[in-house]
PDB file of N, CA, C, O and CB in Angstrom:
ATOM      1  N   UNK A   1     101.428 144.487  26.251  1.00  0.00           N
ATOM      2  CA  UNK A   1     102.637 145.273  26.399  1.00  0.00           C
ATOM      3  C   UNK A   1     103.825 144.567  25.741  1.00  0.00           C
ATOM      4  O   UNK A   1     104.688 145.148  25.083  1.00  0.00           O
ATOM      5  CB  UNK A   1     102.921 145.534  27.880  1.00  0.00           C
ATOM      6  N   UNK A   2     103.789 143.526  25.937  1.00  0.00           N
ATOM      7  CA  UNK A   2     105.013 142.382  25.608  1.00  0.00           C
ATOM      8  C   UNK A   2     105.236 142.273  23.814  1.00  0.00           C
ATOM      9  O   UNK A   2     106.224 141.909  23.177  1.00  0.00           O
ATOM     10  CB  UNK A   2     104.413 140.555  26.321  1.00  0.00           C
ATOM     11  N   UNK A   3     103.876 142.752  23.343  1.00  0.00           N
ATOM     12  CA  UNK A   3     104.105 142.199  21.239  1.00  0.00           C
ATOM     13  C   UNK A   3     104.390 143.927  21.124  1.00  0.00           C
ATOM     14  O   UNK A   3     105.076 144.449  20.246  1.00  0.00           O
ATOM     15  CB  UNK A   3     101.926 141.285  19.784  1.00  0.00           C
ATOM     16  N   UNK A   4     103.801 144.533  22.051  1.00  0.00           N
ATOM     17  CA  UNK A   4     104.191 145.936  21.142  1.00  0.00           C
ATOM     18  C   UNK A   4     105.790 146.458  21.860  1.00  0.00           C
ATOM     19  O   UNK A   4     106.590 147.246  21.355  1.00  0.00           O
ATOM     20  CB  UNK A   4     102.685 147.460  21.426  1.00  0.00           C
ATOM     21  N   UNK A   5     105.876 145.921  22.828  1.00  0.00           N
ATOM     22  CA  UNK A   5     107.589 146.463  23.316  1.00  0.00           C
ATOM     23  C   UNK A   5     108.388 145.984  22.060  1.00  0.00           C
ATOM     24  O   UNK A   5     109.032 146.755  21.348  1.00  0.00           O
ATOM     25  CB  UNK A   5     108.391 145.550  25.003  1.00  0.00           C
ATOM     26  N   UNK A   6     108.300 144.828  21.886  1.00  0.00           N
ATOM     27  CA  UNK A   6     109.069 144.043  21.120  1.00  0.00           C
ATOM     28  C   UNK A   6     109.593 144.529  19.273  1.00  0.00           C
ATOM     29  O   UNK A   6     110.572 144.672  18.540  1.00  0.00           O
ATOM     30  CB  UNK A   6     108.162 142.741  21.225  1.00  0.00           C
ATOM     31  N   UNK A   7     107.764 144.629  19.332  1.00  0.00           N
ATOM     32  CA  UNK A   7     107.515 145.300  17.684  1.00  0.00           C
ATOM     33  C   UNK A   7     108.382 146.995  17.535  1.00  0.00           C
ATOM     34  O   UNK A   7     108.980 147.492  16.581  1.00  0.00           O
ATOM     35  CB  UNK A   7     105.334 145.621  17.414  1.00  0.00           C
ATOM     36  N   UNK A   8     108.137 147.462  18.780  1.00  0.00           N
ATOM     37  CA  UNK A   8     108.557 149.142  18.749  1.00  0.00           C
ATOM     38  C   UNK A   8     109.660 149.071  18.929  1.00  0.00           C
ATOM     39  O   UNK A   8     110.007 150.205  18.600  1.00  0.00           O
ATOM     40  CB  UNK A   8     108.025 150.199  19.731  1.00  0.00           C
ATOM     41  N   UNK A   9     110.948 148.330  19.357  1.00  0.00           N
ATOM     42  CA  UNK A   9     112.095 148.395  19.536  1.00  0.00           C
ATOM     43  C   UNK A   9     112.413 147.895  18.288  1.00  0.00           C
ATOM     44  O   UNK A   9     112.855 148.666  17.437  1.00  0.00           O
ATOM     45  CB  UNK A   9     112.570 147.834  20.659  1.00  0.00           C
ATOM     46  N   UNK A  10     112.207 146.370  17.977  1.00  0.00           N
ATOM     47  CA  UNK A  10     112.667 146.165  16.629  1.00  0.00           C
ATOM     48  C   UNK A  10     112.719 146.797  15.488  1.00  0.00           C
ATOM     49  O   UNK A  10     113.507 146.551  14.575  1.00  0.00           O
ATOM     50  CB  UNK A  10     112.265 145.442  16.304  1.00  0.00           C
ATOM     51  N   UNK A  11     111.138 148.373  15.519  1.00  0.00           N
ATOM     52  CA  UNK A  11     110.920 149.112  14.229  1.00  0.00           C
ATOM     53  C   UNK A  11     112.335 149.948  14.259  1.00  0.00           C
ATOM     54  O   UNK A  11     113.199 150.245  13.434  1.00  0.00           O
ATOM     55  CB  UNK A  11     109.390 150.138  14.196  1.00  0.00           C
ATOM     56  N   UNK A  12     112.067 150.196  15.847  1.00  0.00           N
ATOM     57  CA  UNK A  12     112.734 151.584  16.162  1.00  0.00           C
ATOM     58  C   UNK A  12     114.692 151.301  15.532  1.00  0.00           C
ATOM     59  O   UNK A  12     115.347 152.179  14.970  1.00  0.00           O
ATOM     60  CB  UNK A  12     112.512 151.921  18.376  1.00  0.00           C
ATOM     61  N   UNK A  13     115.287 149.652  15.905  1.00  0.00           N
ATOM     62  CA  UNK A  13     116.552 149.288  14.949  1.00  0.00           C
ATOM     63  C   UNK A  13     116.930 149.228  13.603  1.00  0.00           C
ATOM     64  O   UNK A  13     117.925 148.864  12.976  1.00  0.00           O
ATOM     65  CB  UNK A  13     116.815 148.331  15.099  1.00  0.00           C
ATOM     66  N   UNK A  14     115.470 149.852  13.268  1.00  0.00           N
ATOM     67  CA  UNK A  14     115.655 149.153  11.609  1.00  0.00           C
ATOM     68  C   UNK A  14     115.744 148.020  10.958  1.00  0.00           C
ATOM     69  O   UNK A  14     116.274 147.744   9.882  1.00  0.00           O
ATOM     70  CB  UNK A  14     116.543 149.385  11.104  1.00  0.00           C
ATOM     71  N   UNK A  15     114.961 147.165  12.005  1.00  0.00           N
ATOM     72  CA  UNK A  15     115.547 145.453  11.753  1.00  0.00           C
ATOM     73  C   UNK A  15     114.089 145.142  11.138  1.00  0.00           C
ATOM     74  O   UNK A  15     113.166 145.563  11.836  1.00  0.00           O
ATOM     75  CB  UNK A  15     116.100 144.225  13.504  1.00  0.00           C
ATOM     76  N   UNK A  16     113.736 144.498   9.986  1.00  0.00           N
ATOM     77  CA  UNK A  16     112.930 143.695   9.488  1.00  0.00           C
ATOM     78  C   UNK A  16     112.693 142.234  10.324  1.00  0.00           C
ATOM     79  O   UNK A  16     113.471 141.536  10.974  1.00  0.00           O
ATOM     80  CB  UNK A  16     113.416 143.567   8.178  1.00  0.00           C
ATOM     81  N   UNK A  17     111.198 142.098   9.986  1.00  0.00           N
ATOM     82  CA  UNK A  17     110.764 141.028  10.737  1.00  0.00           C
ATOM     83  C   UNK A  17     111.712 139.984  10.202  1.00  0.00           C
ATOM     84  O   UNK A  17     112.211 139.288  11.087  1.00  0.00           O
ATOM     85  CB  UNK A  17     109.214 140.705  10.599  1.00  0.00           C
ATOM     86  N   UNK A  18     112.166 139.643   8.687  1.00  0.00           N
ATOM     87  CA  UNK A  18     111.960 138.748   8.285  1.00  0.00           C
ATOM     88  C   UNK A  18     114.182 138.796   9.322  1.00  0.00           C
ATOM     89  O   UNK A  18     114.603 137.747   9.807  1.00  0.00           O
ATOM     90  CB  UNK A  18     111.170 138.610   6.345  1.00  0.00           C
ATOM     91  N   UNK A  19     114.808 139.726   9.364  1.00  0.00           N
ATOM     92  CA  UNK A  19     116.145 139.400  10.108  1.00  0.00           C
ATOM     93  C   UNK A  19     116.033 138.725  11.729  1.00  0.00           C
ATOM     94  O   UNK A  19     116.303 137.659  12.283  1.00  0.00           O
ATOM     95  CB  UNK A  19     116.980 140.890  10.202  1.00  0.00           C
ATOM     96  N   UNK A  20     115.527 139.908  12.046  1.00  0.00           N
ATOM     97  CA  UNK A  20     114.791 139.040  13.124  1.00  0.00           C
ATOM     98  C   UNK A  20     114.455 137.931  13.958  1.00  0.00           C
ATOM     99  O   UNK A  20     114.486 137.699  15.166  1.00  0.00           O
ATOM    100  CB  UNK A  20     114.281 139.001  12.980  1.00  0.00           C
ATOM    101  N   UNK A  21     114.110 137.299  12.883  1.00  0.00           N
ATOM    102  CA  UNK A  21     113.243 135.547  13.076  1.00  0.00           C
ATOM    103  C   UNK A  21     114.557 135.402  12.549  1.00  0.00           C
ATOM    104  O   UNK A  21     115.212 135.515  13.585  1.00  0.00           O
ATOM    105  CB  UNK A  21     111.486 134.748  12.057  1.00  0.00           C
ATOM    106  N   UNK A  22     115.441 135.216  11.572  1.00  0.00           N
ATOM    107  CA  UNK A  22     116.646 134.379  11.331  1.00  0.00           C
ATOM    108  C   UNK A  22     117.239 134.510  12.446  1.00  0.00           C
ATOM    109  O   UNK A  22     117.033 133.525  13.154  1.00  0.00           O
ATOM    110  CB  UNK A  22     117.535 134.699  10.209  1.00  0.00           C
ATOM    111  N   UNK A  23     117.845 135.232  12.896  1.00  0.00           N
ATOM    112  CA  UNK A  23     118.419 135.614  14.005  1.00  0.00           C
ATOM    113  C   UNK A  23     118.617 134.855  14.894  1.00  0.00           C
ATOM    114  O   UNK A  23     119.586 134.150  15.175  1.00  0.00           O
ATOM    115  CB  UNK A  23     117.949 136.411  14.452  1.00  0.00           C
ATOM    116  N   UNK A  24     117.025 135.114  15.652  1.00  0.00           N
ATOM    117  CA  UNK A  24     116.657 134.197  16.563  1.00  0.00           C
ATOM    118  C   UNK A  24     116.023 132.976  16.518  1.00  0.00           C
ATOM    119  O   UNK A  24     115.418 132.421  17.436  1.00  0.00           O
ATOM    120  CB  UNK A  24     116.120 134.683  17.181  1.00  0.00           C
ATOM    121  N   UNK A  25     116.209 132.579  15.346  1.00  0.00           N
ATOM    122  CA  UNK A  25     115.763 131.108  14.653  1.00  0.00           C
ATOM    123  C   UNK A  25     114.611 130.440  14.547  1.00  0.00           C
ATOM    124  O   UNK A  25     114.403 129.235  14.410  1.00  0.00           O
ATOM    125  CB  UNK A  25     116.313 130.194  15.130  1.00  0.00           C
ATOM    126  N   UNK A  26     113.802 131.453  14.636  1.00  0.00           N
ATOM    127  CA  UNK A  26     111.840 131.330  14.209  1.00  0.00           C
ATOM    128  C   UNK A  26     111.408 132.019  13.531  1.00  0.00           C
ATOM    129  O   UNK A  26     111.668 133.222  13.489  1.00  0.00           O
ATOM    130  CB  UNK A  26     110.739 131.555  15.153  1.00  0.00           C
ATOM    131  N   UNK A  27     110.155 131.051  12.391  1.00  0.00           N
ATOM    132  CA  UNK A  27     109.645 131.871  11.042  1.00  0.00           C
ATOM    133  C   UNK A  27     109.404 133.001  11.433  1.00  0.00           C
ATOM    134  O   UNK A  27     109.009 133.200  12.582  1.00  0.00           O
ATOM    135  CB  UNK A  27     108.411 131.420  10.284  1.00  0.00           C
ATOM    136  N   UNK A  28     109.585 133.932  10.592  1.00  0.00           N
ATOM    137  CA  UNK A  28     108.966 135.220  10.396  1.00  0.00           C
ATOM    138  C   UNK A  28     107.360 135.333  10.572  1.00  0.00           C
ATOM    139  O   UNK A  28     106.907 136.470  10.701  1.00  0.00           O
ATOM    140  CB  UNK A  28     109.339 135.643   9.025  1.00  0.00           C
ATOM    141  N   UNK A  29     106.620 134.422  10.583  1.00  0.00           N
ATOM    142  CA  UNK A  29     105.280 134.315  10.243  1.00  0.00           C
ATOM    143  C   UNK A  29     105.118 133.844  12.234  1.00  0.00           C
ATOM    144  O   UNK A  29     103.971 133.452  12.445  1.00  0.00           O
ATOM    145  CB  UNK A  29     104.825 132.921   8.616  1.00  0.00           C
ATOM    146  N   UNK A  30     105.717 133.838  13.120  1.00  0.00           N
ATOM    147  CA  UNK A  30     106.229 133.365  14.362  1.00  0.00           C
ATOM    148  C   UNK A  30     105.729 134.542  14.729  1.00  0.00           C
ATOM    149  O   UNK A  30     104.578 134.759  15.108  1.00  0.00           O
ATOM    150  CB  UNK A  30     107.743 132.931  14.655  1.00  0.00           C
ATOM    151  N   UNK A  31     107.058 135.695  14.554  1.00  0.00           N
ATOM    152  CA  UNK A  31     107.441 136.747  15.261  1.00  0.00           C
ATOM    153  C   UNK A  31     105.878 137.487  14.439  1.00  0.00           C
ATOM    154  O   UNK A  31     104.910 137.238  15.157  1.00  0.00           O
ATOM    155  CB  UNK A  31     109.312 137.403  14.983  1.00  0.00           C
ATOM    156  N   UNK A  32     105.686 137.869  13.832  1.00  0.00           N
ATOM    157  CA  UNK A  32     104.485 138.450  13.215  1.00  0.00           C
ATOM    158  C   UNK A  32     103.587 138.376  14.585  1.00  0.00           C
ATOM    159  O   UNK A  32     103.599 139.227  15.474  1.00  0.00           O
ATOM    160  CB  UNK A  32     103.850 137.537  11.768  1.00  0.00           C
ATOM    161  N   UNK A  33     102.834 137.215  14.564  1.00  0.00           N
ATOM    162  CA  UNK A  33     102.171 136.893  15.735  1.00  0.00           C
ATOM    163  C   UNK A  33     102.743 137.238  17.039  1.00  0.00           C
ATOM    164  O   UNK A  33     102.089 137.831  17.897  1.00  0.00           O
ATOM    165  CB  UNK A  33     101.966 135.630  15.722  1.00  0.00           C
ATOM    166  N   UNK A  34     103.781 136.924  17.170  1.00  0.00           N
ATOM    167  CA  UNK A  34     103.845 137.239  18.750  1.00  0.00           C
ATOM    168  C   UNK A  34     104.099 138.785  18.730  1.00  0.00           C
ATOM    169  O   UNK A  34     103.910 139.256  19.852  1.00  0.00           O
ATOM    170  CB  UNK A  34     105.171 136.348  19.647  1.00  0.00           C
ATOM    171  N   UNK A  35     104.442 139.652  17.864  1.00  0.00           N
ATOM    172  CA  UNK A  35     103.912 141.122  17.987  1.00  0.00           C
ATOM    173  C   UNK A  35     102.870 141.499  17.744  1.00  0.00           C
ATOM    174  O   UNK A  35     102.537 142.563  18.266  1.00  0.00           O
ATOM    175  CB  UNK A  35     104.410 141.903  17.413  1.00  0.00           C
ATOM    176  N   UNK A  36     101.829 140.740  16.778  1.00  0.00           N
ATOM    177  CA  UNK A  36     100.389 141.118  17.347  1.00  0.00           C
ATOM    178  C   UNK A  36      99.831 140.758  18.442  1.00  0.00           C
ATOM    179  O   UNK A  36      98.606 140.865  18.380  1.00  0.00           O
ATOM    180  CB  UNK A  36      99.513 140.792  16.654  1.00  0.00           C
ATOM    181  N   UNK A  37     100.198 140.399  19.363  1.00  0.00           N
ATOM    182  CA  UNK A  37      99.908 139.385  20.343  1.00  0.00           C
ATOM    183  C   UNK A  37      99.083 138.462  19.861  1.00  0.00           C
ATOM    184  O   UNK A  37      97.953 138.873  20.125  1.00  0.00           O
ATOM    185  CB  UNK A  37      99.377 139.862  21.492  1.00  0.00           C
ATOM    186  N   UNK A  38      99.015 137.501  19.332  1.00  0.00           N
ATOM    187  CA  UNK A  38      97.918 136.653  18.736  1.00  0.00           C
ATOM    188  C   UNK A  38      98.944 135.243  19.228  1.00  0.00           C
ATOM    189  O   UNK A  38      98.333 134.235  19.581  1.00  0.00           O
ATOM    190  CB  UNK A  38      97.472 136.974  16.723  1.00  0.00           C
ATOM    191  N   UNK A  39     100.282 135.218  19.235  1.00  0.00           N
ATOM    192  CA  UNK A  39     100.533 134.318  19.846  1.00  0.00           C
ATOM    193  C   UNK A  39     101.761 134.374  21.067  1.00  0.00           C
ATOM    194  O   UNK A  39     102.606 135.236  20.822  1.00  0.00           O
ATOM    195  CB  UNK A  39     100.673 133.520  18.880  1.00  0.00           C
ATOM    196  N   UNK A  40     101.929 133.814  21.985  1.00  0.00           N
ATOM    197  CA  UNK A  40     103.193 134.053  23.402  1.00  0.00           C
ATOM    198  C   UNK A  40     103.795 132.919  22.855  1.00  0.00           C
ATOM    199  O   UNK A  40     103.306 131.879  22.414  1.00  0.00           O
ATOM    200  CB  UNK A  40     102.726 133.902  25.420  1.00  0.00           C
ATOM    201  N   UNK A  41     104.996 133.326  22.969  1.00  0.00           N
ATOM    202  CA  UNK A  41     106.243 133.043  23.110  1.00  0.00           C
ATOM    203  C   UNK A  41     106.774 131.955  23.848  1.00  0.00           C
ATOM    204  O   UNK A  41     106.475 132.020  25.041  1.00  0.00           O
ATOM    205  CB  UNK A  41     106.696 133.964  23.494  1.00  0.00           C
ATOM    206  N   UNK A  42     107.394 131.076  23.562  1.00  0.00           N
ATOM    207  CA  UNK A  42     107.560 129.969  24.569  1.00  0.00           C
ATOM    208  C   UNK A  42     108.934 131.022  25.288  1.00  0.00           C
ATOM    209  O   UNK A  42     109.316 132.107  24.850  1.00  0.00           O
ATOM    210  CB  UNK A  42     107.993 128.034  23.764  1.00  0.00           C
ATOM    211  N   UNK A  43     109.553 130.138  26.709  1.00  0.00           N
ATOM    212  CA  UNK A  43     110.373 130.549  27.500  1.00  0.00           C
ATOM    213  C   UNK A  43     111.735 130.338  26.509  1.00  0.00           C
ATOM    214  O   UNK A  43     112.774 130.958  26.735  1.00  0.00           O
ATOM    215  CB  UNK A  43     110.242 129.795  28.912  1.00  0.00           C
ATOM    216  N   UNK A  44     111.638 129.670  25.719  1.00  0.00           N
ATOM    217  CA  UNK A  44     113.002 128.888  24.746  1.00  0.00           C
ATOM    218  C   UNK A  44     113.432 130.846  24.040  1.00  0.00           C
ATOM    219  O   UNK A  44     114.447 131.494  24.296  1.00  0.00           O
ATOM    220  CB  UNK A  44     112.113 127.067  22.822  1.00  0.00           C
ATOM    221  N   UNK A  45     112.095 131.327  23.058  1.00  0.00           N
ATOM    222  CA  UNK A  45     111.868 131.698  22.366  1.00  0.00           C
ATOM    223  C   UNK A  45     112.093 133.650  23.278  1.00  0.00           C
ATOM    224  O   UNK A  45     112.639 134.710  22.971  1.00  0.00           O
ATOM    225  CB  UNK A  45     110.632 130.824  21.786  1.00  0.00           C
ATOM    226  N   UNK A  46     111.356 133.159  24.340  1.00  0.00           N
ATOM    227  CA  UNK A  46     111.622 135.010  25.272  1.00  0.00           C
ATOM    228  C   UNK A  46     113.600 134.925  25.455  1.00  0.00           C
ATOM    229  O   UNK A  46     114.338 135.882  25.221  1.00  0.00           O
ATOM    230  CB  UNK A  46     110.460 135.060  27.850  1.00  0.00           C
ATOM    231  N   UNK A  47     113.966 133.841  25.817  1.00  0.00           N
ATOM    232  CA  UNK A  47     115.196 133.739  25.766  1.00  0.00           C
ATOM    233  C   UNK A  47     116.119 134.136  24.913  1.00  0.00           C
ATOM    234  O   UNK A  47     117.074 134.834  25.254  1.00  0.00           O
ATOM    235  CB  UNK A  47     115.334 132.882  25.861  1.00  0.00           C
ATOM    236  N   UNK A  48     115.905 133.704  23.662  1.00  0.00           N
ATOM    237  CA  UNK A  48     116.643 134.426  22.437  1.00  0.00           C
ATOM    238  C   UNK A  48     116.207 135.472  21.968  1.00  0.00           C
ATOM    239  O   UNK A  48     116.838 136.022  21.065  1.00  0.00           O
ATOM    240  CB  UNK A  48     116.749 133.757  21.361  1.00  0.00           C
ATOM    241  N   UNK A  49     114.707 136.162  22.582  1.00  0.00           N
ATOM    242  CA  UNK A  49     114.860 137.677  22.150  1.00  0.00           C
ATOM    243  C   UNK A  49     115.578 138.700  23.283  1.00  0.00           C
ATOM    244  O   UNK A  49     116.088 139.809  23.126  1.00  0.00           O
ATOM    245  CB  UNK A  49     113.302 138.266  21.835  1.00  0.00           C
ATOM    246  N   UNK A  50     115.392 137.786  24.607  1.00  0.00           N
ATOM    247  CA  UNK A  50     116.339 139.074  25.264  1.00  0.00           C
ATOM    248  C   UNK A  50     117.778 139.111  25.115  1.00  0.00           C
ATOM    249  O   UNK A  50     118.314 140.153  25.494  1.00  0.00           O
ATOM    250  CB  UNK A  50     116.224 139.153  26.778  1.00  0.00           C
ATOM    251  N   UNK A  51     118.469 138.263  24.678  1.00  0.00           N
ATOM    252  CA  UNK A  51     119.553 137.966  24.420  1.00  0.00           C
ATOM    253  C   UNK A  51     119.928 139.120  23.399  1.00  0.00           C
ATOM    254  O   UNK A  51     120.677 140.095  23.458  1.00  0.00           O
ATOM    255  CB  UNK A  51     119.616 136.585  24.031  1.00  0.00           C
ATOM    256  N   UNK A  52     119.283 138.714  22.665  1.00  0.00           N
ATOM    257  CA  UNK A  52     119.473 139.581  20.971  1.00  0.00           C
ATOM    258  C   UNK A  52     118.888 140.530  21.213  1.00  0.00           C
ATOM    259  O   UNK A  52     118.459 140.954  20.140  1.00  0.00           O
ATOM    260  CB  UNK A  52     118.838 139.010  19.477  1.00  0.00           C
ATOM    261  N   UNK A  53     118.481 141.387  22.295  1.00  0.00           N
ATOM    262  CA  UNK A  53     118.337 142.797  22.478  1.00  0.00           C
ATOM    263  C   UNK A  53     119.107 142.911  23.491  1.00  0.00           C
ATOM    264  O   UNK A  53     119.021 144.021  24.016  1.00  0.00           O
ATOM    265  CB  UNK A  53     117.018 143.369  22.676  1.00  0.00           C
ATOM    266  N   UNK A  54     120.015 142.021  24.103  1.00  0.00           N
ATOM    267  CA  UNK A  54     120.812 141.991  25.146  1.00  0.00           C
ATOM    268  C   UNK A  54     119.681 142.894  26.488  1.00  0.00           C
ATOM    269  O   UNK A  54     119.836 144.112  26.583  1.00  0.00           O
ATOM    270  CB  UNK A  54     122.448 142.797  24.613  1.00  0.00           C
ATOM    271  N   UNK A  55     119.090 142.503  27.011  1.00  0.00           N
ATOM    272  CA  UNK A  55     118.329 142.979  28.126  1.00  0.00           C
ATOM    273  C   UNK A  55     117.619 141.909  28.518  1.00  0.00           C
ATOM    274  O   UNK A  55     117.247 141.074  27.694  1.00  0.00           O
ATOM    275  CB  UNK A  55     117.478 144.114  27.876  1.00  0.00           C
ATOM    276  N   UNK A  56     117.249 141.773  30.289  1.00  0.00           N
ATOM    277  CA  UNK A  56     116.873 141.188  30.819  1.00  0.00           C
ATOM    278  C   UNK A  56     115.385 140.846  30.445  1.00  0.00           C
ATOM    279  O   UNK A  56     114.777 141.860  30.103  1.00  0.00           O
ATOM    280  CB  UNK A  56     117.230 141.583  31.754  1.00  0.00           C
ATOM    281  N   UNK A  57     114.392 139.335  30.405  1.00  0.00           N
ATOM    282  CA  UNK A  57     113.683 139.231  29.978  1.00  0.00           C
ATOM    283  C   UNK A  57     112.357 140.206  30.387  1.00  0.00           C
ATOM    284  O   UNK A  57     111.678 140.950  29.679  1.00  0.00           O
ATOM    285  CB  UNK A  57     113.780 138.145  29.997  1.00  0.00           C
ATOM    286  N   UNK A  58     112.262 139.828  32.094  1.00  0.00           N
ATOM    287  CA  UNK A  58     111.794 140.837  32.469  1.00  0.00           C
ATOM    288  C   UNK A  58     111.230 142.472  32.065  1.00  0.00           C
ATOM    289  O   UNK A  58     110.213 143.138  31.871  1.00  0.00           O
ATOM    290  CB  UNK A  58     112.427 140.759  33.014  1.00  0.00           C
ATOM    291  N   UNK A  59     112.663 142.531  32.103  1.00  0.00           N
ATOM    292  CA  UNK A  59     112.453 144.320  31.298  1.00  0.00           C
ATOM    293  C   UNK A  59     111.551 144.366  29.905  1.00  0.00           C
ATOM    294  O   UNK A  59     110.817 145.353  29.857  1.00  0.00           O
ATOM    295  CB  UNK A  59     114.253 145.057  30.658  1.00  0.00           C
ATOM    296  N   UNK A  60     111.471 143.446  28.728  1.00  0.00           N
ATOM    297  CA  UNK A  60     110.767 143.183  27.965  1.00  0.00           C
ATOM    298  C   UNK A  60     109.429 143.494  28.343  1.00  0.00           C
ATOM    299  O   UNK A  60     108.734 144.336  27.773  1.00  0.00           O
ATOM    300  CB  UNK A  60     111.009 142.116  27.661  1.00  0.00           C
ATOM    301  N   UNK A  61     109.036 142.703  29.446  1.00  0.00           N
ATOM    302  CA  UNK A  61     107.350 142.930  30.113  1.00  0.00           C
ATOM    303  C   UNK A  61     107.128 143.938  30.271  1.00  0.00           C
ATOM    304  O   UNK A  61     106.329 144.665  29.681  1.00  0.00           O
ATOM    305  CB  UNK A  61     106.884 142.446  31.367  1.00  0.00           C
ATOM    306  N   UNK A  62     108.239 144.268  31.630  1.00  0.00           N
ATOM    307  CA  UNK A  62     107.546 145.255  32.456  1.00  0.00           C
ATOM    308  C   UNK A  62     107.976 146.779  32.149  1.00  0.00           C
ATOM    309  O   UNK A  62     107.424 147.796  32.567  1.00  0.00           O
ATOM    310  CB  UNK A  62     107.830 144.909  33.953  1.00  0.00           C
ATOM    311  N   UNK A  63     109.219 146.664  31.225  1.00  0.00           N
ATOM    312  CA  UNK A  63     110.023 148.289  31.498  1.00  0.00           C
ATOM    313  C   UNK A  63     110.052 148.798  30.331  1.00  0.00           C
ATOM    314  O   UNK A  63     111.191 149.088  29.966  1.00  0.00           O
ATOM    315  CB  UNK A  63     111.649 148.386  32.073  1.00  0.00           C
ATOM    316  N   UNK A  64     109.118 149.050  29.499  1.00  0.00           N
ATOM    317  CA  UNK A  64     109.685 149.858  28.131  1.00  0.00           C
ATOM    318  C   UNK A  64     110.934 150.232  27.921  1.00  0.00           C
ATOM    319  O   UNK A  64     111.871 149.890  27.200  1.00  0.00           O
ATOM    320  CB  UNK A  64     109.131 151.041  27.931  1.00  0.00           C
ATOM    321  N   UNK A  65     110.622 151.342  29.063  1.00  0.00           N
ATOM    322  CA  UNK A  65     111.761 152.135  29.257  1.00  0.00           C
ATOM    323  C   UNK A  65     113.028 151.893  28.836  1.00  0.00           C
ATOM    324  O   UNK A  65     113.611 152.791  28.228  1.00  0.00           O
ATOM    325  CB  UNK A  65     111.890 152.293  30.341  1.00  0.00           C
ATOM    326  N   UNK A  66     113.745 150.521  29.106  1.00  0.00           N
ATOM    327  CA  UNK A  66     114.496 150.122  29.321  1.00  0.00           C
ATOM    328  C   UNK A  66     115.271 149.372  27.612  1.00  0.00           C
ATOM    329  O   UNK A  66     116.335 149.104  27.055  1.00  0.00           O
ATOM    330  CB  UNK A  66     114.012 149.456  30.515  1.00  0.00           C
ATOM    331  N   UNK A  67     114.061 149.349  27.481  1.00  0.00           N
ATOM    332  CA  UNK A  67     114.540 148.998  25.571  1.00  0.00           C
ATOM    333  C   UNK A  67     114.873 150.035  24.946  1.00  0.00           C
ATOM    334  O   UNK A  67     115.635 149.765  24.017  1.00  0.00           O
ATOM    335  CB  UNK A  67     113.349 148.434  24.465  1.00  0.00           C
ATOM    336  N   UNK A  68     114.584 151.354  25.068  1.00  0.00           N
ATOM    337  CA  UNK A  68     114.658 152.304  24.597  1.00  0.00           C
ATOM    338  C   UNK A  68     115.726 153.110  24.814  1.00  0.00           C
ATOM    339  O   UNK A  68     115.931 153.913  23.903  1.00  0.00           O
ATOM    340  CB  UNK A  68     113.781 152.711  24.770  1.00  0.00           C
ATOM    341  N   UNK A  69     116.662 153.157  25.971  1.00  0.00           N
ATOM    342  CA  UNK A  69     117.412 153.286  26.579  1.00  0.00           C
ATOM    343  C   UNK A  69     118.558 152.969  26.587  1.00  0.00           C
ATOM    344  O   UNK A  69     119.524 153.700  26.808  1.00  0.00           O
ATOM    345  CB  UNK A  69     117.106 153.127  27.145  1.00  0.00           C
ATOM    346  N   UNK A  70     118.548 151.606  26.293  1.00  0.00           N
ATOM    347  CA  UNK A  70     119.877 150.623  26.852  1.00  0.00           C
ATOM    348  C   UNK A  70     120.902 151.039  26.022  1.00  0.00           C
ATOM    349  O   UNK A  70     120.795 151.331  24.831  1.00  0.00           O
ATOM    350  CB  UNK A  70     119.739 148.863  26.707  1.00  0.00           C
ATOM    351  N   UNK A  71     121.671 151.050  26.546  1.00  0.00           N
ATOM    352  CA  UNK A  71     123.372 151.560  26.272  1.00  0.00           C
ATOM    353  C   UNK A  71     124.159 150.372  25.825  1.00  0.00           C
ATOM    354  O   UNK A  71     125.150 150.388  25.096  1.00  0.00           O
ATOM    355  CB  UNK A  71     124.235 152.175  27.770  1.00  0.00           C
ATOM    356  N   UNK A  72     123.521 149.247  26.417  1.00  0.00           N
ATOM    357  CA  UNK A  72     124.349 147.959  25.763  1.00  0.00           C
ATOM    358  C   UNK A  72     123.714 147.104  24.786  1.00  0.00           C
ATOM    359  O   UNK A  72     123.791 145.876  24.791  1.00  0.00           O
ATOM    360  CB  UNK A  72     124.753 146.976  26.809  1.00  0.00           C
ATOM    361  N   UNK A  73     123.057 147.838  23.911  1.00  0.00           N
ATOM    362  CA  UNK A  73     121.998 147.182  22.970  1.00  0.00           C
ATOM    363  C   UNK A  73     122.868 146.403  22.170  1.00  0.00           C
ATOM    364  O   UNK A  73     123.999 146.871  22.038  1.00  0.00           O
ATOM    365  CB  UNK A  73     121.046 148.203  22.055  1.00  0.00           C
ATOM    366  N   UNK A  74     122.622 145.330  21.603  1.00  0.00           N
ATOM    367  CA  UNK A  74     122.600 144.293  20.318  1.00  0.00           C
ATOM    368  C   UNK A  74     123.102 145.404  19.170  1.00  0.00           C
ATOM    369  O   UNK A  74     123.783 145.000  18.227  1.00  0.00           O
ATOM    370  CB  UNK A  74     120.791 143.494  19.920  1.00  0.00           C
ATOM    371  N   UNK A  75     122.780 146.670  19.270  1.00  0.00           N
ATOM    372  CA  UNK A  75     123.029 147.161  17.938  1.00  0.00           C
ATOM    373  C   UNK A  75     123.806 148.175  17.534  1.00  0.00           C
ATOM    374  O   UNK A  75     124.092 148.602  16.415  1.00  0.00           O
ATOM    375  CB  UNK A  75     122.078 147.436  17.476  1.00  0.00           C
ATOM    376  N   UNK A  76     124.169 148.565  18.869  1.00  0.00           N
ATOM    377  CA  UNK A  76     125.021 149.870  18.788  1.00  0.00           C
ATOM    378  C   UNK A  76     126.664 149.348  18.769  1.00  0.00           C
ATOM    379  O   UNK A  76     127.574 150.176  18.707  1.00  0.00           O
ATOM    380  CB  UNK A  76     124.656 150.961  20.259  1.00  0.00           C
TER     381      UNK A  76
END
């Protein structure tokens, strides 16, 4: 649930992998993996993506919903 929330919100901003990983300051070849799930995320690393989607880490896991939704997104 956690590589494809991540992957489907990021498609859904229009944000390229490769902005992304600058962003949040890990290779592109990083984030790749941790949206295939092939690799998790350290706690350092869940930290600066909820940040930069501004939403609780949590919600990442458990709430789709909630990425899709949010009114106080990173991007609007």
């Amino acid at each position: 649930m956690l590589a494809n929330n991540i992957k489907t919100y990021r498609k859904s901003k229009g944000i390229t992998q490769e902005e992304m990983a600058r962003d949040i300051e890990i290779s592109r070849s990083a984030l790749s993996r941790i949206e295939t799930g092939s690799y998790s995320p350290s706690a350092k690393t869940m930290g600066k993506i909820s940040n930069y989607f501004k939403v609780p880490i949590g919600e990442i896991f458990f709430n789709p919903d909630v990425l899709y939704n949010n009114t106080n997104s990173h991007f609007e």
